[in-house]
Backbone as JSON, one array per atom type, in Angstrom:
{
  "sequence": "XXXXXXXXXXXXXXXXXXXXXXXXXXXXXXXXXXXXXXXXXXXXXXXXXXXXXXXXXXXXXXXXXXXXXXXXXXXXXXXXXXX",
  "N": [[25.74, 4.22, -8.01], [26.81, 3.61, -4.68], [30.23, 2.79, -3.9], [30.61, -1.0, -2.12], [31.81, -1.61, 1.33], [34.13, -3.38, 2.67], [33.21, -5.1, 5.73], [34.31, -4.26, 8.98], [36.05, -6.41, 10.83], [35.68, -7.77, 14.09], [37.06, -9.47, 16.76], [35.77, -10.83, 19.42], [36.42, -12.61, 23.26], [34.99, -14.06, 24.91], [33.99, -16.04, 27.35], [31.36, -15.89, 29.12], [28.22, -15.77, 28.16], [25.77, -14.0, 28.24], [27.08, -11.93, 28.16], [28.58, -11.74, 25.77], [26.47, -11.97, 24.2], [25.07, -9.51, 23.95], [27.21, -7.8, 23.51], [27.99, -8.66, 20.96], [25.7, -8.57, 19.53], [25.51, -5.51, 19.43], [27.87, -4.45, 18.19], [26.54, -6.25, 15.91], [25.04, -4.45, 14.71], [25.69, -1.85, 14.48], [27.02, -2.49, 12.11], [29.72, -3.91, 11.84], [31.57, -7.06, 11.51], [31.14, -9.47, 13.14], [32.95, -11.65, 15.24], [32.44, -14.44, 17.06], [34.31, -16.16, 19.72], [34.66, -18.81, 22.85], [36.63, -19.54, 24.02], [39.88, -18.7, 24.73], [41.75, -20.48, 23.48], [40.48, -21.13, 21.32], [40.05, -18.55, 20.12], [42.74, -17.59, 19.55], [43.24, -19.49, 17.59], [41.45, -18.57, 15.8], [42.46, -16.07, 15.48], [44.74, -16.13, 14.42], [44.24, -17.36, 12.15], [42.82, -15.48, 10.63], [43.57, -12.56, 11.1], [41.57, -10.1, 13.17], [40.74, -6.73, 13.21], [40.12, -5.5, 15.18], [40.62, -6.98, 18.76], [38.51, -7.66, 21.22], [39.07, -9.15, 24.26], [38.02, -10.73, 27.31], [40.03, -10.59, 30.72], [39.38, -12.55, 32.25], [39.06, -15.27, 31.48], [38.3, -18.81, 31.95], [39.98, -20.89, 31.24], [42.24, -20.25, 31.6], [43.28, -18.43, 29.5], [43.72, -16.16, 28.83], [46.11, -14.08, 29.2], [48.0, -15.83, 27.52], [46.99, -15.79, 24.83], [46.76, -13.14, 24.69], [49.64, -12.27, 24.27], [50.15, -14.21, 22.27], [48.5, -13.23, 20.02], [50.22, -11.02, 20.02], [52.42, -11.61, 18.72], [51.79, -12.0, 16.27], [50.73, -9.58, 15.22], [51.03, -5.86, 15.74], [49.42, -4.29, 18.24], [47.27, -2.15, 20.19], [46.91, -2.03, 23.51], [43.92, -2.13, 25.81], [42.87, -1.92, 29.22]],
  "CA": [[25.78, 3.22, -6.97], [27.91, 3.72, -3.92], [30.69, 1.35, -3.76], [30.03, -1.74, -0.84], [33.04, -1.77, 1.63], [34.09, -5.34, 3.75], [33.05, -4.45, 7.14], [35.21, -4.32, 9.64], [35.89, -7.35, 11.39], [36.05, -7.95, 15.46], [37.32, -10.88, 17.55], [35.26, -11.35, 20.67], [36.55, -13.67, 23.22], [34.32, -13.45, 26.31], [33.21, -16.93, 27.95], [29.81, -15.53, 29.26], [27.27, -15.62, 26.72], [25.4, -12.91, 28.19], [27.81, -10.31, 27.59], [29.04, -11.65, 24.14], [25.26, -12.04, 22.96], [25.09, -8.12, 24.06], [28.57, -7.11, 22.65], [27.79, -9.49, 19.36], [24.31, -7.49, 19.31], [25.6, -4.21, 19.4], [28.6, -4.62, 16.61], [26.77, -6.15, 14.05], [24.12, -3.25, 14.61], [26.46, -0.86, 13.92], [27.91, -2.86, 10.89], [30.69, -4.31, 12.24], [31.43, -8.52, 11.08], [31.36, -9.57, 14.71], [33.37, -13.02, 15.63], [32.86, -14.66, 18.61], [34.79, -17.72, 20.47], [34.09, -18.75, 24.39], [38.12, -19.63, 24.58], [41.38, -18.11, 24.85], [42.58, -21.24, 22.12], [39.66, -20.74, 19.72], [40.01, -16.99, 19.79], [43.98, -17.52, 19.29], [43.17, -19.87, 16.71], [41.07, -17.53, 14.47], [43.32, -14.49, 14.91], [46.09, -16.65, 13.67], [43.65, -17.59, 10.31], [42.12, -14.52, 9.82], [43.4, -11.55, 12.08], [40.53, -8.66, 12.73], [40.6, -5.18, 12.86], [40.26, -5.51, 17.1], [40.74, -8.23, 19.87], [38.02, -7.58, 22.71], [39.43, -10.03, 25.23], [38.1, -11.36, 28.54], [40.59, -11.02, 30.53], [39.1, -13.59, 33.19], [38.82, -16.84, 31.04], [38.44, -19.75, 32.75], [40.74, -21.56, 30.62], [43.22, -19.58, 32.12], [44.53, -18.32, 28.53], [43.87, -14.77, 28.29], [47.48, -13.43, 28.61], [48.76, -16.25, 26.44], [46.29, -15.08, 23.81], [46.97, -12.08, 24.22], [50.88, -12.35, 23.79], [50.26, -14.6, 21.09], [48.29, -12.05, 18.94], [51.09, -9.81, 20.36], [53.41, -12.15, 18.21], [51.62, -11.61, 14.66], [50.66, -8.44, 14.76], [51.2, -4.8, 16.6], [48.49, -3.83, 18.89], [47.18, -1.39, 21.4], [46.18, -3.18, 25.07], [43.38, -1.3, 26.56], [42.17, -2.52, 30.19]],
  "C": [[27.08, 3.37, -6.17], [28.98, 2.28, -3.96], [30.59, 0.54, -2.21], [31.4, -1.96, -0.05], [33.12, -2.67, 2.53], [33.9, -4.42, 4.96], [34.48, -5.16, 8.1], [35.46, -5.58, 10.62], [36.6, -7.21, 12.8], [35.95, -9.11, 16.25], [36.9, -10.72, 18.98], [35.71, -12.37, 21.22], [36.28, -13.61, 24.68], [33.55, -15.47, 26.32], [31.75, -17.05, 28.28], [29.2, -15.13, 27.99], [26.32, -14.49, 26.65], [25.67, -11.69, 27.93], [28.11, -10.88, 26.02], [27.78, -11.57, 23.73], [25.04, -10.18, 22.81], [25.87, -7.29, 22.98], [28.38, -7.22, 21.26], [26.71, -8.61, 18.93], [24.33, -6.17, 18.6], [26.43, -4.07, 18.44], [27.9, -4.54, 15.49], [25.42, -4.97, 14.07], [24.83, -2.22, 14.2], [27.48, -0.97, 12.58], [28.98, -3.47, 10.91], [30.69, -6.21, 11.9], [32.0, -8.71, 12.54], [32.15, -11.44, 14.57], [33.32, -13.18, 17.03], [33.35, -16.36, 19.04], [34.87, -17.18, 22.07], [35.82, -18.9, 24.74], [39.32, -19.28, 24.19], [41.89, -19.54, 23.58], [41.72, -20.87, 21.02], [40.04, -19.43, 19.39], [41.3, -17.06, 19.3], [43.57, -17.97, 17.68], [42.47, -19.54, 15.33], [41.63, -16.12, 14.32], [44.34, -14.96, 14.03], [45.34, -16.83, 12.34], [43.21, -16.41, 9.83], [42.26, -13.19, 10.8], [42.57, -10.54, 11.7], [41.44, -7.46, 12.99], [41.02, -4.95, 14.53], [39.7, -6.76, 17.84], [39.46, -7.62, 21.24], [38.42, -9.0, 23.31], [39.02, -9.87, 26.42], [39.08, -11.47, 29.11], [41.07, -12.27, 31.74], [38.94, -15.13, 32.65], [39.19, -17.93, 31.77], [39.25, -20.74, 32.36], [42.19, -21.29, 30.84], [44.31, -18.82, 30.74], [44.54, -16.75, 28.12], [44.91, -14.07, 27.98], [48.4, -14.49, 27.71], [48.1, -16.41, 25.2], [46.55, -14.13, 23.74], [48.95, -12.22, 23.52], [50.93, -13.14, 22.36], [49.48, -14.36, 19.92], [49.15, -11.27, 18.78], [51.99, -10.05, 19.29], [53.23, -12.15, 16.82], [51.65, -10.36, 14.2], [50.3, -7.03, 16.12], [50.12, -4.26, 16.88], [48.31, -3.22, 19.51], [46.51, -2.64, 22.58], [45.02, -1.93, 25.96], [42.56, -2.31, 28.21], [41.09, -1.71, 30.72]]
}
């Protein structure tokens, strides 16, 4: 019996539901433990409890918090920024 390994976990934080149901779709199809929040505080607020593996960030949120989500993942832990 092979051993079972935690999947990889990814923080979605896309407002539109049509792209996260897509994005969310396509992860856990490929195995991936998909998370998703619609806002720049929720999304902060579960990297801070449980940081993943990778941040996809929106970085249009209407909440206006994308770059102070991003900086304040920036502030736990060392990341790449891809636009």
């Amino acid at each position: 019996m092979e051993p079972r390994h935690k999947p990889i976990r990814i923080l979605l934080i896309e407002d539109e539901s049509a792209i996260a149901d897509t994005v969310v779709y396509s992860l856990d199809s490929e195995g991936f433990e998909s998370i998703w929040h619609t806002t720049g505080e929720e999304g902060l607020a579960a990297f801070k409890e449980l940081p993943p593996a990778l941040v996809i960030l929106d970085i249009g949120l209407p909440d206006a918090m994308a770059w102070i989500c991003f900086t304040g993942c920036a502030r736990f832990h060392w990341f790449q920024l891809f636009f």
